[in-house]
N, CA and C atoms as an extended XYZ file, in Angstrom:
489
Properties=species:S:1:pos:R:3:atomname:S:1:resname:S:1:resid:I:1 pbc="F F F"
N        42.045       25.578       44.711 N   UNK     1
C        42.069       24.134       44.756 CA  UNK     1
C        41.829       23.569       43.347 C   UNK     1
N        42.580       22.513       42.834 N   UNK     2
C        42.835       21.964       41.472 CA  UNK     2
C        41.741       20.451       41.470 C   UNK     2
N        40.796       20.264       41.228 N   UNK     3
C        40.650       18.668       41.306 CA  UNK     3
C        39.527       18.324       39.983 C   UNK     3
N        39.171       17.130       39.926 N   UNK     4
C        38.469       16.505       38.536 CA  UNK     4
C        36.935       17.472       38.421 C   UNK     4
N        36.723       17.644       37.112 N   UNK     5
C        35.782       18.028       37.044 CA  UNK     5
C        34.426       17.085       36.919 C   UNK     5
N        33.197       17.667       37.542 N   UNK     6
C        32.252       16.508       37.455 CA  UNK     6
C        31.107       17.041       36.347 C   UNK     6
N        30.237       16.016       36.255 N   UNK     7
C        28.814       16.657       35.383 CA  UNK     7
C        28.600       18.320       35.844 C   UNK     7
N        28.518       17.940       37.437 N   UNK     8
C        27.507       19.658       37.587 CA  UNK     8
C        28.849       20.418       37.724 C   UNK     8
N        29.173       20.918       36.724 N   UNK     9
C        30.346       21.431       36.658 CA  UNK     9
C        29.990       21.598       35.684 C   UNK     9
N        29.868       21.412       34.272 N   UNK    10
C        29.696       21.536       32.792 CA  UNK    10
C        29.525       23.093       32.295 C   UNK    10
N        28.468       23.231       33.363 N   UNK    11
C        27.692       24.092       32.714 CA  UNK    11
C        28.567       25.697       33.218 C   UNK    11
N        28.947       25.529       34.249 N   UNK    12
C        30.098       26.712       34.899 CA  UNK    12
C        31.436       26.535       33.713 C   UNK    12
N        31.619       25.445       33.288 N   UNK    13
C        33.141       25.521       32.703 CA  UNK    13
C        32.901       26.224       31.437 C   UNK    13
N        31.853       25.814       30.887 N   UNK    14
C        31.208       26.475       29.063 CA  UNK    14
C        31.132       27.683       29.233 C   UNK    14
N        30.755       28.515       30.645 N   UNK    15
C        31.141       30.006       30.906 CA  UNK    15
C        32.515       30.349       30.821 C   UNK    15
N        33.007       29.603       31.871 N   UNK    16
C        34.844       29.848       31.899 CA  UNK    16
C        35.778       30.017       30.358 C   UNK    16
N        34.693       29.115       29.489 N   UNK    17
C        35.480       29.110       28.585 CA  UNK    17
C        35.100       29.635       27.277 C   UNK    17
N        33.765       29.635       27.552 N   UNK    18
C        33.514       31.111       26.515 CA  UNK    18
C        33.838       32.136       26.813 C   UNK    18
N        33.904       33.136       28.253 N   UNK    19
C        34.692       34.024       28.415 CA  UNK    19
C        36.335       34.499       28.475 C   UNK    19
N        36.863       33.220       28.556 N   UNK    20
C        38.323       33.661       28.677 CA  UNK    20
C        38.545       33.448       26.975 C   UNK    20
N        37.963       32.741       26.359 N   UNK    21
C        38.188       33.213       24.340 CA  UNK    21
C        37.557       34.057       23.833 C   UNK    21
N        36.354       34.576       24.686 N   UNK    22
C        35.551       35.355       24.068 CA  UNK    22
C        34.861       34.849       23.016 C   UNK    22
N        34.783       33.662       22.566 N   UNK    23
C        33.377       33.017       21.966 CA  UNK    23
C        33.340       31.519       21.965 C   UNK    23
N        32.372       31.013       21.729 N   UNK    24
C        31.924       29.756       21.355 CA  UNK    24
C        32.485       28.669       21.122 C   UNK    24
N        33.857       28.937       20.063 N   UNK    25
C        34.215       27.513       18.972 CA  UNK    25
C        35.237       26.539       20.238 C   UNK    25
N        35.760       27.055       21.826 N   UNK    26
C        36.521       26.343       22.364 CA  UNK    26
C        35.804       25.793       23.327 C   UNK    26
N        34.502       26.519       23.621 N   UNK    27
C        33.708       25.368       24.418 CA  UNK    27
C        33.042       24.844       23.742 C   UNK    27
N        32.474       24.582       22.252 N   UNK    28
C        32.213       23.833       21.806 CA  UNK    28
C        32.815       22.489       21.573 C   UNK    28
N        34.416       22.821       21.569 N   UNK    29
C        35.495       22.044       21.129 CA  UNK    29
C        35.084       20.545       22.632 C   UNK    29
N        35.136       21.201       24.022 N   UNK    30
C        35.093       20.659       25.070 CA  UNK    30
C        33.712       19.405       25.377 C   UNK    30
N        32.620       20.338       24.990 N   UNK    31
C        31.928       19.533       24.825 CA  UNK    31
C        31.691       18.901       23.693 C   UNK    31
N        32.145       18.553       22.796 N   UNK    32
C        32.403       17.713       21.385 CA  UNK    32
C        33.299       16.265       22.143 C   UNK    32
N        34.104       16.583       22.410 N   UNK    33
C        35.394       16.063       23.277 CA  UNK    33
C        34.532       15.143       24.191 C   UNK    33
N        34.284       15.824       25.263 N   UNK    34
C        33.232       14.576       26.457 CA  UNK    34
C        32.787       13.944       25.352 C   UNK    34
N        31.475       14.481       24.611 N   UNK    35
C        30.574       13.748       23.855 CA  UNK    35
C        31.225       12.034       23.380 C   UNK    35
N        32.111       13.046       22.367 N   UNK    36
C        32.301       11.396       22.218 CA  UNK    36
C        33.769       10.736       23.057 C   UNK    36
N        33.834       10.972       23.954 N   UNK    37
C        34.517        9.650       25.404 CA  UNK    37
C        36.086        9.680       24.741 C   UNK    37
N        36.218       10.894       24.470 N   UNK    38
C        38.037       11.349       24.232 CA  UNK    38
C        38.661       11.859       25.054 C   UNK    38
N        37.766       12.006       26.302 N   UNK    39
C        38.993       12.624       27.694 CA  UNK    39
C        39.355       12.379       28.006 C   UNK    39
N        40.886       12.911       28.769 N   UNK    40
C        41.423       12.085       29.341 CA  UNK    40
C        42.045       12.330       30.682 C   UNK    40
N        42.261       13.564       31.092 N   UNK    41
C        41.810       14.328       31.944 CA  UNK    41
C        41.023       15.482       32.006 C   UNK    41
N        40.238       16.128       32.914 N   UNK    42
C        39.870       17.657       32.557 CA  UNK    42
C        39.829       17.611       34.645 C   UNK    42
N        40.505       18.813       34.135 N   UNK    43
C        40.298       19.597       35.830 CA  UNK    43
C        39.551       21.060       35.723 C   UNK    43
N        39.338       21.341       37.009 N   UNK    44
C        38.946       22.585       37.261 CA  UNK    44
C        39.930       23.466       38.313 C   UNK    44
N        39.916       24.636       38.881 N   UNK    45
C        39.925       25.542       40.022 CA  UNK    45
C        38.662       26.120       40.136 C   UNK    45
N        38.864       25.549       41.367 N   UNK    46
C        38.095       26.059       42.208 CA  UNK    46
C        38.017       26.839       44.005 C   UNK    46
N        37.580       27.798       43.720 N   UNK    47
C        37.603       28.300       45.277 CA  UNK    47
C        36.578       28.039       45.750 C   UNK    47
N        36.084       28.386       47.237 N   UNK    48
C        35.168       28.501       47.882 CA  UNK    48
C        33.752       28.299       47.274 C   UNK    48
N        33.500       29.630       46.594 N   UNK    49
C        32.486       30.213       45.686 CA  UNK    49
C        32.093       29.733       44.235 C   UNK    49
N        33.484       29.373       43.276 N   UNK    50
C        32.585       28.887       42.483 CA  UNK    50
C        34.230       28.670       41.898 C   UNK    50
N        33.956       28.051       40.679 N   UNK    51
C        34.941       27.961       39.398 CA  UNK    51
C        35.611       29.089       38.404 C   UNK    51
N        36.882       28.844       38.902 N   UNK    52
C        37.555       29.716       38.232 CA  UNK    52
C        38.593       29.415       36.837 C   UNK    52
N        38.549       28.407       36.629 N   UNK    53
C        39.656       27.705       35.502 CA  UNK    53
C        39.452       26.495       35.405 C   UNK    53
N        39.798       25.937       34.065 N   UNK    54
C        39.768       24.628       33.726 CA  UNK    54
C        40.947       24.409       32.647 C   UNK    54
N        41.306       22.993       32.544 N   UNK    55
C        41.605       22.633       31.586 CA  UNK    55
C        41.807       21.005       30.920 C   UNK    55
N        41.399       20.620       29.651 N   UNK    56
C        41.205       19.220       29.254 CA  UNK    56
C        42.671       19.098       28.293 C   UNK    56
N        42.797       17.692       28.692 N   UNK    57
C        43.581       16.865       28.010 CA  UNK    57
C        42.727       15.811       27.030 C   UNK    57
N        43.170       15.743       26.298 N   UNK    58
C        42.301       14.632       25.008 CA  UNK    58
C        42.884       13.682       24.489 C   UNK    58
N        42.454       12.670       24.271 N   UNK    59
C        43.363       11.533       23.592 CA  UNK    59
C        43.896       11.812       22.181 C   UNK    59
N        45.113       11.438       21.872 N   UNK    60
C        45.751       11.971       20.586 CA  UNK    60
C        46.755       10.413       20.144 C   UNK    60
N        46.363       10.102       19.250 N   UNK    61
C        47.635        9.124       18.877 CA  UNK    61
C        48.544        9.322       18.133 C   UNK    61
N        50.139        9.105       18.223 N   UNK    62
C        51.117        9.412       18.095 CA  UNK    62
C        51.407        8.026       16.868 C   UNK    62
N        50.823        7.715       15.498 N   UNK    63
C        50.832        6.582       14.733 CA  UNK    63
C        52.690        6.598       14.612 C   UNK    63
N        53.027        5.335       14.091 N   UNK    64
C        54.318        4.599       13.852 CA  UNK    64
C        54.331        3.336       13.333 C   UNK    64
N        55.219        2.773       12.445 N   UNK    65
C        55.056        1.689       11.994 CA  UNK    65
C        55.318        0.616       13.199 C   UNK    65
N        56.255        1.090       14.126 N   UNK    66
C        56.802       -0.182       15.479 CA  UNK    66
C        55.635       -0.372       16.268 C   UNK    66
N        54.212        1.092       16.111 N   UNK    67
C        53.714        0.584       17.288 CA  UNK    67
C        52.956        2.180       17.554 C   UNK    67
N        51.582        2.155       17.949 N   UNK    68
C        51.130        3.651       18.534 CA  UNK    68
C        51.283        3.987       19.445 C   UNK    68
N        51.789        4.922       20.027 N   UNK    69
C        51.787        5.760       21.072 CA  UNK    69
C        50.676        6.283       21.170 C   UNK    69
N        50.383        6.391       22.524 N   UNK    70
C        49.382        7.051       23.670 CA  UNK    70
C        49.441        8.276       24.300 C   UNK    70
N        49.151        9.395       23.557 N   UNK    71
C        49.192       10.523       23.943 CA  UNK    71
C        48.324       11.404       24.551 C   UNK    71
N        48.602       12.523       24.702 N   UNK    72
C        47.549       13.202       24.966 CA  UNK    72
C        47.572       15.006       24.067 C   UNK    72
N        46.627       15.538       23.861 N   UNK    73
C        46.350       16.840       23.160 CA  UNK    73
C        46.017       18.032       24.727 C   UNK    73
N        46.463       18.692       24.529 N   UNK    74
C        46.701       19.597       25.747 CA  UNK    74
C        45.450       20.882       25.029 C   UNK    74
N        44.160       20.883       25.571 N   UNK    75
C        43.429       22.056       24.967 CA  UNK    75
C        41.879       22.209       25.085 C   UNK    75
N        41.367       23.150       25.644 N   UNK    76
C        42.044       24.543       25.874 CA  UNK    76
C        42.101       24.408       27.251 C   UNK    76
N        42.999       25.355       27.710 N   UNK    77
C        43.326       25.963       29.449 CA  UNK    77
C        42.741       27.405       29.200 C   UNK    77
N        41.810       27.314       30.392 N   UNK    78
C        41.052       29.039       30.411 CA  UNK    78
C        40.937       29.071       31.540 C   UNK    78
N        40.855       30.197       31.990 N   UNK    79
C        40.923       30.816       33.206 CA  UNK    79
C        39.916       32.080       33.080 C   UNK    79
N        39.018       32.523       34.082 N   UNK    80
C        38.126       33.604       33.645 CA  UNK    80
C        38.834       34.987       33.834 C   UNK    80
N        38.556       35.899       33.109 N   UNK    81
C        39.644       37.113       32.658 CA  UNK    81
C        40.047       37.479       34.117 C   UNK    81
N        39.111       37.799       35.104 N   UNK    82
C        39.194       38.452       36.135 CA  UNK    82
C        40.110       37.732       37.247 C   UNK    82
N        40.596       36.031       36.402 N   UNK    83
C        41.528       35.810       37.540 CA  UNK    83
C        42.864       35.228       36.748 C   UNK    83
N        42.773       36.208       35.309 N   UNK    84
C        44.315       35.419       34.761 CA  UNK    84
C        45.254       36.339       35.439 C   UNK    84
N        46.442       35.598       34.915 N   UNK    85
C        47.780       36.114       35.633 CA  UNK    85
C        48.143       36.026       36.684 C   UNK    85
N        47.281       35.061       37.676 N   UNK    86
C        47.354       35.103       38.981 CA  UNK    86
C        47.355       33.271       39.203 C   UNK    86
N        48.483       32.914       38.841 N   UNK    87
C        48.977       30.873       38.998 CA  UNK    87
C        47.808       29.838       38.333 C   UNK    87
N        46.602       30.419       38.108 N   UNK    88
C        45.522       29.550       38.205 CA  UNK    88
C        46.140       28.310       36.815 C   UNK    88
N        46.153       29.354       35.613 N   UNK    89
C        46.215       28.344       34.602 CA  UNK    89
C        47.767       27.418       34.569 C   UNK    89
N        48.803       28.179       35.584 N   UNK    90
C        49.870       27.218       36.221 CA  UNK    90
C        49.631       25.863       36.592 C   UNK    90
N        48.547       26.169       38.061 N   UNK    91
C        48.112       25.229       38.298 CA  UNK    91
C        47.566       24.214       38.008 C   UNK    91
N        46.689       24.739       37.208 N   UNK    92
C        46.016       23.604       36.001 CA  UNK    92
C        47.042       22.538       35.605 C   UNK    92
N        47.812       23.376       34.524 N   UNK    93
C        48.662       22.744       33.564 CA  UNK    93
C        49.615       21.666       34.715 C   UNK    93
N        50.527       21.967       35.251 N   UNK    94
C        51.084       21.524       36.561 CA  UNK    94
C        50.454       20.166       36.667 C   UNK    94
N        48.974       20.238       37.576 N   UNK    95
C        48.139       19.029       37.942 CA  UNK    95
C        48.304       18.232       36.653 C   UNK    95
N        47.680       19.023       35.616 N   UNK    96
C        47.327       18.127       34.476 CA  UNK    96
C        48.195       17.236       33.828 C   UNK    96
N        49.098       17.982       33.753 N   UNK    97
C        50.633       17.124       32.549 CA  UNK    97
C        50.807       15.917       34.375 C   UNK    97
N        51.038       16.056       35.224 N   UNK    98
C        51.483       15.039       36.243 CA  UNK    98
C        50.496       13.949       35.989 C   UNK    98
N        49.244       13.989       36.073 N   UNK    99
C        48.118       13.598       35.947 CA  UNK    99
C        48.274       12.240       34.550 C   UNK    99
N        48.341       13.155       33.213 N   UNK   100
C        48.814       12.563       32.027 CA  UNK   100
C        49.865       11.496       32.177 C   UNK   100
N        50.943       11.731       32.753 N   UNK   101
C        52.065       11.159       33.050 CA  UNK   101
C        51.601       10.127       34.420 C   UNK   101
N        50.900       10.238       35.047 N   UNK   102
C        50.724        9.003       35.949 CA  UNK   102
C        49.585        7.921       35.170 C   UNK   102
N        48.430        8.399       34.455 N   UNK   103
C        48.066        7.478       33.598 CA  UNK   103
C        48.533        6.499       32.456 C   UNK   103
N        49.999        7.334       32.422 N   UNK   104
C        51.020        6.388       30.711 CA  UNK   104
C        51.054        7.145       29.412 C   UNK   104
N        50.513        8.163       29.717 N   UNK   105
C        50.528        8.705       28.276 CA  UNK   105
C        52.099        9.044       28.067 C   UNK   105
N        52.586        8.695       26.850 N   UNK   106
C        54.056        8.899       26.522 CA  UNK   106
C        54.163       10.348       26.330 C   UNK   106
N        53.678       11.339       25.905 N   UNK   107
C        53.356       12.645       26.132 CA  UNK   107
C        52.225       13.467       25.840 C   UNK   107
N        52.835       14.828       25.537 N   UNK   108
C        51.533       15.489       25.341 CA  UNK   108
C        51.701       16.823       24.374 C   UNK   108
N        50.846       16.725       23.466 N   UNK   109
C        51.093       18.008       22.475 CA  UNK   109
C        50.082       19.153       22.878 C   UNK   109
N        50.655       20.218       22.346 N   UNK   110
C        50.024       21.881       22.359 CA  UNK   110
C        49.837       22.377       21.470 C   UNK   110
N        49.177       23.240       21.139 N   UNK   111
C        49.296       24.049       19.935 CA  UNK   111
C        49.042       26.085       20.784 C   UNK   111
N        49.967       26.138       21.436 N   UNK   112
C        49.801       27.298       22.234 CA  UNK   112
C        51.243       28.539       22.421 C   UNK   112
N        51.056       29.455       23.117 N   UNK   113
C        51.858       30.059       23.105 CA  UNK   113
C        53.453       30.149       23.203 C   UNK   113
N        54.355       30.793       22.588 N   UNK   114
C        55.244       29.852       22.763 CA  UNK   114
C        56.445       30.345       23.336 C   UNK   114
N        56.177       31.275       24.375 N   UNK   115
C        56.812       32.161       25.585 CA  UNK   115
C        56.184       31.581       26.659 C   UNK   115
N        55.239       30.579       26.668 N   UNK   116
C        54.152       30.269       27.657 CA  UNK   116
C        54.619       29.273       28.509 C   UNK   116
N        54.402       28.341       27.089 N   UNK   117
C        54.742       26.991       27.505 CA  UNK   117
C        55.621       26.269       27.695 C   UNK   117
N        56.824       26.447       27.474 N   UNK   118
C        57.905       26.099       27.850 CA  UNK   118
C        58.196       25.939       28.941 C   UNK   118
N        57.916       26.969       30.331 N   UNK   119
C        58.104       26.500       31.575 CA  UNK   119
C        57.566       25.340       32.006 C   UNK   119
N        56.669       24.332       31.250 N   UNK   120
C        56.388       23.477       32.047 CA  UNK   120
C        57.186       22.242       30.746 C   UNK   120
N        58.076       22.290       30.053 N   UNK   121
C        58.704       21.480       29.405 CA  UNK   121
C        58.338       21.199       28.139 C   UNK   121
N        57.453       22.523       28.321 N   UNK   122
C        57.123       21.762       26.429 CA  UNK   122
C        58.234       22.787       25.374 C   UNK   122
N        58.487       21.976       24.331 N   UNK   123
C        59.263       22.933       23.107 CA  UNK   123
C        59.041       22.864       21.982 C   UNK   123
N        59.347       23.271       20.901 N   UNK   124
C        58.857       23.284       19.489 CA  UNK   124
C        59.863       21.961       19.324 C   UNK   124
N        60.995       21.882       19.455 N   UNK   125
C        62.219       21.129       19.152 CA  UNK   125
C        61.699       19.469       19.288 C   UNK   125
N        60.922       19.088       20.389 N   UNK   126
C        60.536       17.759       20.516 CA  UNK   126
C        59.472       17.404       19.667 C   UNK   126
N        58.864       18.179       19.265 N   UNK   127
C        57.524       17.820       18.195 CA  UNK   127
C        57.917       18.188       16.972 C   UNK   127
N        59.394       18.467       16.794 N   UNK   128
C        59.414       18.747       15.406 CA  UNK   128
C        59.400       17.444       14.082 C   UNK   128
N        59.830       16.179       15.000 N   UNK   129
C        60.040       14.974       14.098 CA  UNK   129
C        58.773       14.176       14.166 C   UNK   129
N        57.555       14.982       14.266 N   UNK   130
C        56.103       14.687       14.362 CA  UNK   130
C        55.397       14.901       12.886 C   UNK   130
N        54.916       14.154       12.199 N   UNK   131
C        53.793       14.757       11.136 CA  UNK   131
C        52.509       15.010       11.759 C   UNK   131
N        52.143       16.631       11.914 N   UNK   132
C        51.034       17.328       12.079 CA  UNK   132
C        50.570       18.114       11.192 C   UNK   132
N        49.014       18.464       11.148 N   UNK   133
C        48.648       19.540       10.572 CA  UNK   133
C        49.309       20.724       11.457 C   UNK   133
N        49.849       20.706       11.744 N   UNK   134
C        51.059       22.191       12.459 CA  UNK   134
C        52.291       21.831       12.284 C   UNK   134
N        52.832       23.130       12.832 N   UNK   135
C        54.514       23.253       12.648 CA  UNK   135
C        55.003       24.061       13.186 C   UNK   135
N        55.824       24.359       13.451 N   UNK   136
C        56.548       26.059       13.915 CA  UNK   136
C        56.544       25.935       15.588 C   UNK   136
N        57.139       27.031       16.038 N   UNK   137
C        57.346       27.555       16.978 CA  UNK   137
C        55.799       27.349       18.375 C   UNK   137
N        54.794       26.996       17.488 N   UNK   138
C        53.630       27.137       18.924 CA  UNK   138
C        53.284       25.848       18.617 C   UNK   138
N        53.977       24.853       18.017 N   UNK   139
C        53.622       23.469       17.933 CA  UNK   139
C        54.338       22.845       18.806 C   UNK   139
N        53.925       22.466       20.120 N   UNK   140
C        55.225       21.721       20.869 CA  UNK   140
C        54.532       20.315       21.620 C   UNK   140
N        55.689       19.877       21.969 N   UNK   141
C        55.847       19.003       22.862 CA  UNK   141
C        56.163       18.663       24.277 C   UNK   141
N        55.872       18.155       25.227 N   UNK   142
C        56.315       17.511       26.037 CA  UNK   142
C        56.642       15.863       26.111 C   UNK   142
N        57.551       15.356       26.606 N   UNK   143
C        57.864       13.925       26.578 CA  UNK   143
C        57.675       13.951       27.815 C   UNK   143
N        57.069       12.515       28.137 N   UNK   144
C        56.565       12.249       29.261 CA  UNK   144
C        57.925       10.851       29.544 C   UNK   144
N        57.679       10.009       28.407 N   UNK   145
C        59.278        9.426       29.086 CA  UNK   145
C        60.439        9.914       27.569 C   UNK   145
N        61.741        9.552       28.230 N   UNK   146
C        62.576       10.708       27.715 CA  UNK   146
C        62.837        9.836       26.427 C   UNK   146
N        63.320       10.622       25.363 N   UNK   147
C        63.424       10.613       23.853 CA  UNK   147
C        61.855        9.876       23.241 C   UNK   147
N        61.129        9.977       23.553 N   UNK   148
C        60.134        9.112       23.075 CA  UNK   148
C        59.503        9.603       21.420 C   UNK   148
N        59.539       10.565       21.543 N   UNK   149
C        58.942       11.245       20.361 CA  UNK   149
C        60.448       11.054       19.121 C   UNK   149
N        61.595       10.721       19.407 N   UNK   150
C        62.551       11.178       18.613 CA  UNK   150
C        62.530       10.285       17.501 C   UNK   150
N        61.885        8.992       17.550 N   UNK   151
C        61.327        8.275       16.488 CA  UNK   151
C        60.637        8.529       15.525 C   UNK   151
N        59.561       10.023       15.622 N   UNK   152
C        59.035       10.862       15.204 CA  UNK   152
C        57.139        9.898       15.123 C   UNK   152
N        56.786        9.981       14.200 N   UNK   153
C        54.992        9.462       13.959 CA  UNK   153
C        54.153       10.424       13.519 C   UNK   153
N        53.219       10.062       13.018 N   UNK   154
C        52.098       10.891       12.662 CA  UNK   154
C        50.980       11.157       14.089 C   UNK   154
N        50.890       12.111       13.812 N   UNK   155
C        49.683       12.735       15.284 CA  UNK   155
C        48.105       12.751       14.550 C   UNK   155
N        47.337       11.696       15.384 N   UNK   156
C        46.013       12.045       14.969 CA  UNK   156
C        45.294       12.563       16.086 C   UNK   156
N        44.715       13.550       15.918 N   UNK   157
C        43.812       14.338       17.156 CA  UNK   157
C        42.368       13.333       16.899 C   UNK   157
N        42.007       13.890       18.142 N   UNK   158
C        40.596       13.385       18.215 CA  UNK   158
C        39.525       14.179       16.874 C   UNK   158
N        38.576       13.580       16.701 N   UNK   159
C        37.834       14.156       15.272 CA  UNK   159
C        37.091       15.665       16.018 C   UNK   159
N        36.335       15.774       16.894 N   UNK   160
C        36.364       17.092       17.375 CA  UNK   160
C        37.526       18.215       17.136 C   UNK   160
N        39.154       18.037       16.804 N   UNK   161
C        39.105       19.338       16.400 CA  UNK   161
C        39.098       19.449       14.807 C   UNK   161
N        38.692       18.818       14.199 N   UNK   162
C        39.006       18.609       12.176 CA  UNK   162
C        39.565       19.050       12.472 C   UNK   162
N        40.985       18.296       12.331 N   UNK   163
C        42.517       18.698       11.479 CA  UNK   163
C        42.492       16.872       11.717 C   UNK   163
């Protein structure tokens, strides 16, 4: 089951997500993120028993001289080792980008794998007319409404991740 994550939840997800990176700097990233009121979604899975996956969306602005766009930063999606490969972080992503897209965000950037992510519409090709501290092939995009990004803009992340 996919749904919002609450306070008493925190403390299970900082496990989830120190174990599926194997250290510190991405649940730090998460709780940096809450701290200062840059979320914009975050879900969990959950079964019966306890929490098995999460993942946050963050506010990101898409600058332009016509006007800013309202985006979102896709990061991190973890899943605990013992239940990857098995839909969870699908699911996540799935809920989440719908989620993004029913609030208005014009889209949503990644900085992730890039055999991965594509099934759910993201590509290097739509974020390429973006100024980021990234580039290449695991820098992508999704458009939430269509050509939106082709105007191109500067991407500012939230200050939690310095870049």
């Amino acid at each position: 089951m996919v749904r919002d994550a609450t306070p008493n939840d925190y403390p299970a997800i900082r496990q989830i997500v120190r174990q599926a990176f194997g250290q510190e700097d991405e649940a730090n990233l998460v709780d940096q993120l809450r701290a200062e009121g840059h979320v914009v979604v975050e879900l969990v899975a959950a079964s019966e028993i306890a929490l098995q996956g999460h993942v946050l969306y963050s506010r990101l602005t898409i600058e332009r001289p016509s006007g800013n766009l309202n985006a979102a930063a896709l990061a991190p999606v973890s899943v605990l080792p013992a239940f990857q490969r098995g839909g969870i972080g699908k699911a996540l992503i799935g809920a989440g980008n719908a989620r993004c897209a029913a609030l208005g965000c014009a889209a949503i950037i990644v900085l992730g794998h890039a055999d991965y992510y594509p099934q759910f519409g993201f590509s290097a090709a739509a974020a390429e007319s973006l100024e980021a501290p990234f580039s290449g092939p695991h820098f992508m995009a999704l458009e939430l409404r269509p050509d939106v990004l082709k105007a191109g803009g500067r991407v500012r992340y939230a200050n939690a991740f310095g870049v």
